[in-house]
N, C-alpha and C positions, 0 to 999 in steps of 0.2 A: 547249041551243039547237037547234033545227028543222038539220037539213040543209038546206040553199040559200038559207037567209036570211042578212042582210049584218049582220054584226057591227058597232058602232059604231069605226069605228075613231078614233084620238084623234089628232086634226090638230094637228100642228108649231105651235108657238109662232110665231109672224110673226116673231119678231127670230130667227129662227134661218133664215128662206125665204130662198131665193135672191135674191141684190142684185142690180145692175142692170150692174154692174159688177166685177172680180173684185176679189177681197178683195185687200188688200194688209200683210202683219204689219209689225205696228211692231217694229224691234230695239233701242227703248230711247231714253231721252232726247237730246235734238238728234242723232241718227242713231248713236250709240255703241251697238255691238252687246253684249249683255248675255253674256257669259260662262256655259254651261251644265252646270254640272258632270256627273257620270257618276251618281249619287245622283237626279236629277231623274229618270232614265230606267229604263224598264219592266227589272227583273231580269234578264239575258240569258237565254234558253233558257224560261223560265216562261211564265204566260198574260200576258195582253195586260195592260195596268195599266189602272186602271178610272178612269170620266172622269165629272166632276161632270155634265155635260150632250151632249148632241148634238154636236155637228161639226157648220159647217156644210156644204152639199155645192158650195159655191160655191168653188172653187181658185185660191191665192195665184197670184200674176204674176208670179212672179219664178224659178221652177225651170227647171232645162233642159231644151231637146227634145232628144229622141232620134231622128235622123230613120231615118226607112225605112217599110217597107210592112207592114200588118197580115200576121201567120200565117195567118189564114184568106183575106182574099181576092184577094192576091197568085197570080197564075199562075206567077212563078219564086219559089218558097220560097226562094233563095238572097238576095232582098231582106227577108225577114222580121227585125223588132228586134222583142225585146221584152226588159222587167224580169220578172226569172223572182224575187227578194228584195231585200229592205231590211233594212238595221242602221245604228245610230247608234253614235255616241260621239262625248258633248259636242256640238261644231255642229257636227260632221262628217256628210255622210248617204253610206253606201257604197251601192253598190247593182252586182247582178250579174245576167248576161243572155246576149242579144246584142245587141251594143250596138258601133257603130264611128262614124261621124260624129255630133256634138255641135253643136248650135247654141246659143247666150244667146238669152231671150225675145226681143232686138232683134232676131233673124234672123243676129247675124254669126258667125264661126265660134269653134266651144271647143276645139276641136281634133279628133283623129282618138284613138278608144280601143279596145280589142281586148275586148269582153266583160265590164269593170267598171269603174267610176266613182265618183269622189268628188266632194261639192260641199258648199260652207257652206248649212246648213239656215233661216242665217236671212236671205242675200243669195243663194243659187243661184248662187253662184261657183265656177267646177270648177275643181278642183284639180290643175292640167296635169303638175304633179310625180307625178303617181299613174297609171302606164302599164305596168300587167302585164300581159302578154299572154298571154290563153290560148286554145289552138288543138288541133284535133281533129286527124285519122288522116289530114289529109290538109293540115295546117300551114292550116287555114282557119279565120276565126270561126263559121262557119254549122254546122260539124260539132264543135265545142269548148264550147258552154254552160257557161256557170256557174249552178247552180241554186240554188244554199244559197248565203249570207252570215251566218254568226253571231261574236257580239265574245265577248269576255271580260269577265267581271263587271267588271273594274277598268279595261276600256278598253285595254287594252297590246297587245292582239292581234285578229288578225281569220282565221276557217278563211275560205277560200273550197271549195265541192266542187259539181261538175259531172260536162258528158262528157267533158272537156279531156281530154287524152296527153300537153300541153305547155306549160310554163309560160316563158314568155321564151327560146324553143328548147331547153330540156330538158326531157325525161324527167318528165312529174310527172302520174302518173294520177288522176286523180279527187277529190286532196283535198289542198290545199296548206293553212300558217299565213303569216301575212303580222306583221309588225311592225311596230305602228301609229309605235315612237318613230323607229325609222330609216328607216323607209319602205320595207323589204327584205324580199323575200322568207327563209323562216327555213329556213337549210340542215341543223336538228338535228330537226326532224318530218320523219320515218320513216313514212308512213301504211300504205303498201306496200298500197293498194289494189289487187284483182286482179293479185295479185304470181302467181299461178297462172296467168295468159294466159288468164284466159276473161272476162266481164264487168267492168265498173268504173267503174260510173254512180254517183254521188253523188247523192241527192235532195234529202235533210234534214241537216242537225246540229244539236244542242242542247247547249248549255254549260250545268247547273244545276248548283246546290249543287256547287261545283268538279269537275262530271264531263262526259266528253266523248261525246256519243253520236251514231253516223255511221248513217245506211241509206240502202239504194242496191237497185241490182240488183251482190250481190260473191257471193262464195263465198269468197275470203281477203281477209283487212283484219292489219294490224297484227303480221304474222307469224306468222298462224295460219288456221285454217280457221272464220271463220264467214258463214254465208248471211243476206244482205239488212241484217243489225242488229250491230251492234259497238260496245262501248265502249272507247277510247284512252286513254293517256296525252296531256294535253293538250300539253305539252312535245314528248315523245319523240315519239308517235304510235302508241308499241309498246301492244298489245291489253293490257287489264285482264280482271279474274274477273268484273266488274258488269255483265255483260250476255254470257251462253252457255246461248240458248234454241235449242231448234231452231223452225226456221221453215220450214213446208217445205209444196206445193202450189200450182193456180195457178186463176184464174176459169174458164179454160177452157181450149180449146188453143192458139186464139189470142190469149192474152190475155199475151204474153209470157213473162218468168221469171218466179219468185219476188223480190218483192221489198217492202222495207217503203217506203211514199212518206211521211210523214209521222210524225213523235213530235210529241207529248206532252205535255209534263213538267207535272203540279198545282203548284201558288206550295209549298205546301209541300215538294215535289220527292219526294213520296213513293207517287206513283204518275205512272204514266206509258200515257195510251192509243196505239198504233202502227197507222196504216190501211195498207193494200197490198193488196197482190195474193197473197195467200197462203191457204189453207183451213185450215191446224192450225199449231197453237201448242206446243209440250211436248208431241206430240202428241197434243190435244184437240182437237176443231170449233172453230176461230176463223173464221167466213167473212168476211176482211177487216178486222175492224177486234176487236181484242185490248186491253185491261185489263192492265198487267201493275203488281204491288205490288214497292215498292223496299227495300230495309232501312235498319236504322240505318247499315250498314254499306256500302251500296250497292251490292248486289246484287240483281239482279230475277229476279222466280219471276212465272208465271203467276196473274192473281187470279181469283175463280170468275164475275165479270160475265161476263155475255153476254147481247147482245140477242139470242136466238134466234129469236124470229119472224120479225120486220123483215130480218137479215140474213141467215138462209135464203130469204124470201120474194122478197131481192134478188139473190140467187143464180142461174145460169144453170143449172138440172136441176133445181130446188125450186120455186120461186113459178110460178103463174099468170102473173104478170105482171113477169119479173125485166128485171134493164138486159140489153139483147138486144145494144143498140149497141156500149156498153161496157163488155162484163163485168166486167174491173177498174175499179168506176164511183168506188171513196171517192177524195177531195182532198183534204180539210183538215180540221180539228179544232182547234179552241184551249176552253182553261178560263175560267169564271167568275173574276174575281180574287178572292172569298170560297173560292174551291174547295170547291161544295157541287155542282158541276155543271158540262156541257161540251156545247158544242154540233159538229153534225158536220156537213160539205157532199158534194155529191157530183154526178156526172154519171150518165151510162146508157143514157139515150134510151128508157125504160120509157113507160108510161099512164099514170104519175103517181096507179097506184093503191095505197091502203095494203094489208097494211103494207109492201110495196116501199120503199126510200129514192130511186129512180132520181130523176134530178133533184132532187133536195131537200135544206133546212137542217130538223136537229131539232136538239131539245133532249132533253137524257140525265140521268139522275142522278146522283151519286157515291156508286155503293153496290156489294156484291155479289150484284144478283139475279141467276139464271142465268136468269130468262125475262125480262128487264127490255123495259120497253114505252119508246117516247118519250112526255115530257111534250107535246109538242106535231110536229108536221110541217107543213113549209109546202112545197108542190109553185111550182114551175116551171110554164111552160107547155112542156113536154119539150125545156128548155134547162137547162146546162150552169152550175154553182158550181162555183169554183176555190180560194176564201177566204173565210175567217172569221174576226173577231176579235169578243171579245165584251169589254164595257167596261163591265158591270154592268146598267142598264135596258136596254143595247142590244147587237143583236149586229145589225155589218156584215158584210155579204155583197157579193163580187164573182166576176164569171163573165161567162157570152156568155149568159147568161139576159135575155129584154126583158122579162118582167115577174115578180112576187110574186102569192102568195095565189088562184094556180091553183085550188087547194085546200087544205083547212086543218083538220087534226085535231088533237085533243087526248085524250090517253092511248085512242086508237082509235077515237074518235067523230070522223065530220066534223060541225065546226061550221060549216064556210063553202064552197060550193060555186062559186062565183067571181060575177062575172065578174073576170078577172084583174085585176090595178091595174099598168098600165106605170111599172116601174121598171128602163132598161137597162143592162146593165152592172155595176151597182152598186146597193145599196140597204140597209134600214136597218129589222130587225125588232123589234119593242117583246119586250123578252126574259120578261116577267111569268109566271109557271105557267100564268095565266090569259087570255093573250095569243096570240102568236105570230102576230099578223098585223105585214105590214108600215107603218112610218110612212108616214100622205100628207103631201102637198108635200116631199119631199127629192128629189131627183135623182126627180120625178114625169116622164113620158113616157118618148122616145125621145131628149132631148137629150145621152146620151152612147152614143159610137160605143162596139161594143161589143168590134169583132173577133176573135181568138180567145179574148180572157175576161181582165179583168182580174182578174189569179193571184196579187198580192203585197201585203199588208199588213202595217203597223208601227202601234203607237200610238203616242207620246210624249205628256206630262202637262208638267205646265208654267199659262203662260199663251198670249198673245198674243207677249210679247216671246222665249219660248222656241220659238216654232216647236209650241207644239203640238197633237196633233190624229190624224190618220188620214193615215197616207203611204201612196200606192196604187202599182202598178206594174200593167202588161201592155204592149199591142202595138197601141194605139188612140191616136186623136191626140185625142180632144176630152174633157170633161168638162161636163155641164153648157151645150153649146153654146160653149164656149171653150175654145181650144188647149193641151193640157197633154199632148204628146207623151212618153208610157211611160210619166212617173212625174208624180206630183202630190202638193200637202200639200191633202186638205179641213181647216182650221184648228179649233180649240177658239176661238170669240170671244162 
């Protein structure tokens, strides 16, 4: 295809476009809410679970607000909320943040919560028995985040990990278990994050194929030494042999520590991609975003992938044109549910030229080329992707980006030179080899507020009466032109 001419792009089925009015899910016949087993629900720690169709982008009425003021355009960042994750189990939706006043869709009050939340996924009922409090260096929510929420395959437990120092006025850095049957914090996980007194930020955790995997900014996890990436005993918290790489390097000088922001895990749990802020892996050239193969046994070695162009090119001392903004520019990554592929997001503040990634979602292969190219790149108008989930024909995208398909290549050709399509906030790329542009009519314009970037996505599979669909979180109050303060379900209908 010609550089600068407009691709056909393939318009949204009409029963999927925005209503007129927000969706509302049915929970089952004359109002009896349908019981959700743990089995209906996306693998813990895996890729997203893949979804017979679209979502629509039009959001249930019935989820709570989270009030307070966007991260970005708040003058005292000390009124900033946002959903920083999502997890489920059964009808439960947990979700972590910062997070303190609660309102029910009617406006009346749900109570007062310290940074994590529970509520029924199919009535938006919070769950006021659920009030753990987590608080930073200075016994405040604003300095304590909860960043990660992940469950247990079976439901029984839940990690929470952040920047907290204190769980319920104790002692508990960076990465607590919670117990889903007594509602208690769990006094036998030992995480001993930054038990060394120097960092001990939580970003990520993944539960897969029964293994525990933490990354932060640490240097000691689990009672030993290692930097950014760690895998635990899911119980105890004490460090296992399944993950002792060295990880070591940073974007630049000021690009903070060393640290891993995001895992991984393939459905089949046998590979695992890790984005951060680091330049060598084993040490090998990893600029940011590393490949690593797992064994039968579970232990992870370094695998020979690597986008070497794209991610020297995005590089601060290598490309033309690298993320200048944000040196440490990756955010997110999730798999294909076929695990043949993975798409990656990212921010930067670059020209949104290839092969740079700054701003942009691509698609990647699952293989080990050492020059591997993207199957496709879709720019930004030099705005900011936070999350990805991909569900098969599609991959969602959320950020503080107002529009898709800036520009748009495919294995290093551009096919499409814009003009851009506003899509704010959020939005919805047809995932085809042969694609990568985004859907029109879904969340089209400017009708959702974007503020600092909605950063949290869940899938859940189901139908209508299971709630399911695409759970979103950030620090914005609208969706779509309608109120869905933090977090919102766009539904499967």
């Amino acid at each position: 295809m010609i550089s600068g001419s407009r691709p056909t792009r393939t318009r949204l089925d009409r029963k999927h476009l925005v209503k007129p009015s927000r969706v509302a899910v049915a929970v089952g016949a004359v109002g009896v809410a349908v019981v959700l087993g743990v089995g209906l629900l996306p693998s813990s720690g895996g890729a997203a679970a893949a979804l017979p169709r679209i979502v629509s982008s039009n959001p249930v009425d019935y989820t709570p607000n989270i009030v307070g003021g966007s991260c970005e355009d708040v003058t005292d960042l000390s009124l900033c909320r946002r959903v920083n994750d999502i997890a489920r189990i059964g009808n439960t939706v947990w979700v972590g943040g910062v997070i303190d006043t609660v309102r029910n869709p009617n406006g009346s009050s749900a109570g007062t919560y310290s940074n994590a939340l529970s509520f029924d996924a199919l009535t938006g009922a919070v769950n006021t028995t659920f009030r753990p409090i987590f608080t930073g260096a200075t016994d405040q929510i604003q300095d304590g985040p909860v960043n990660a929420v992940e469950r247990s395959t079976d439901g029984s437990a839940l990690w929470f990990g952040g920047e907290f120092k204190k769980v319920n006025g104790t002692a508990a850095k960076g990465l607590v278990r919670w117990n889903v049957a007594t509602n208690s914090l769990s006094t036998t996980f030992q995480p001993r994050i930054g038990a060394d007194n120097k960092t001990a930020r939580v970003h990520d955790i993944k539960f897969f194929c029964g293994r525990l995997w933490v990354a932060g900014d640490f240097t000691s996890a689990g009672g030993v030494t290692r930097t950014a990436l760690v895998s635990l005993d899911p119980t105890t918290g004490a460090a296992t042999n399944h993950v002792n790489i060295a990880i070591t390097g940073t974007a630049s000088a000021t690009a903070g520590p060393t640290r891993v922001y995001r895992i991984a895990p393939s459905p089949n749990c046998q590979r695992v991609v890790i984005t951060g802020n680091f330049t060598r892996v084993a040490g090998i050239e990893r600029y940011q975003v590393a490949m690593l193969n797992v064994s039968t046994t579970g232990v992870a070695s370094l695998a020979p992938w690597y986008g070497l162009t794209s991610l020297r090119a995005s590089h601060p001392g290598y490309g033309a044109t690298p993320c200048t903004s944000q040196p440490a520019w990756t955010r997110d990554v999730d798999w294909a549910p076929d695990g043949t592929w993975w798409a990656l997001v990212g921010t930067g503040g670059g020209t949104g030229t290839y092969p740079a990634l700054c701003d942009s979602v691509s698609r990647w292969t699952n293989n080990d080329d050492t020059h591997a190219i993207p199957v496709w790149v879709n720019y930004s108008e030099k705005d900011t992707f936070l999350s990805v989930r991909v569900t098969g024909a599609h991959v969602y995208v959320g950020g503080h980006f107002r529009s898709l398909d800036a520009a748009v290549y495919r294995k290093g050709v551009k096919v499409y030179s814009g003009p851009a399509h506003a899509h704010a906030g959020l939005g919805v790329i047809q995932a085809t080899y042969s694609s990568g542009m985004a859907v029109p009519g879904w969340n089209d314009g400017a009708v959702t507020t974007r503020g600092a970037g909605w950063g949290a996505m869940l899938v859940t599979t189901g139908d209508t009466r299971h709630a399911a669909g695409l759970w979103v979180g950030g620090d914005s109050d609208q969706i779509s032109g309608e109120t869905g303060k933090r977090v919102a379900l766009l539904p499967l209908i």
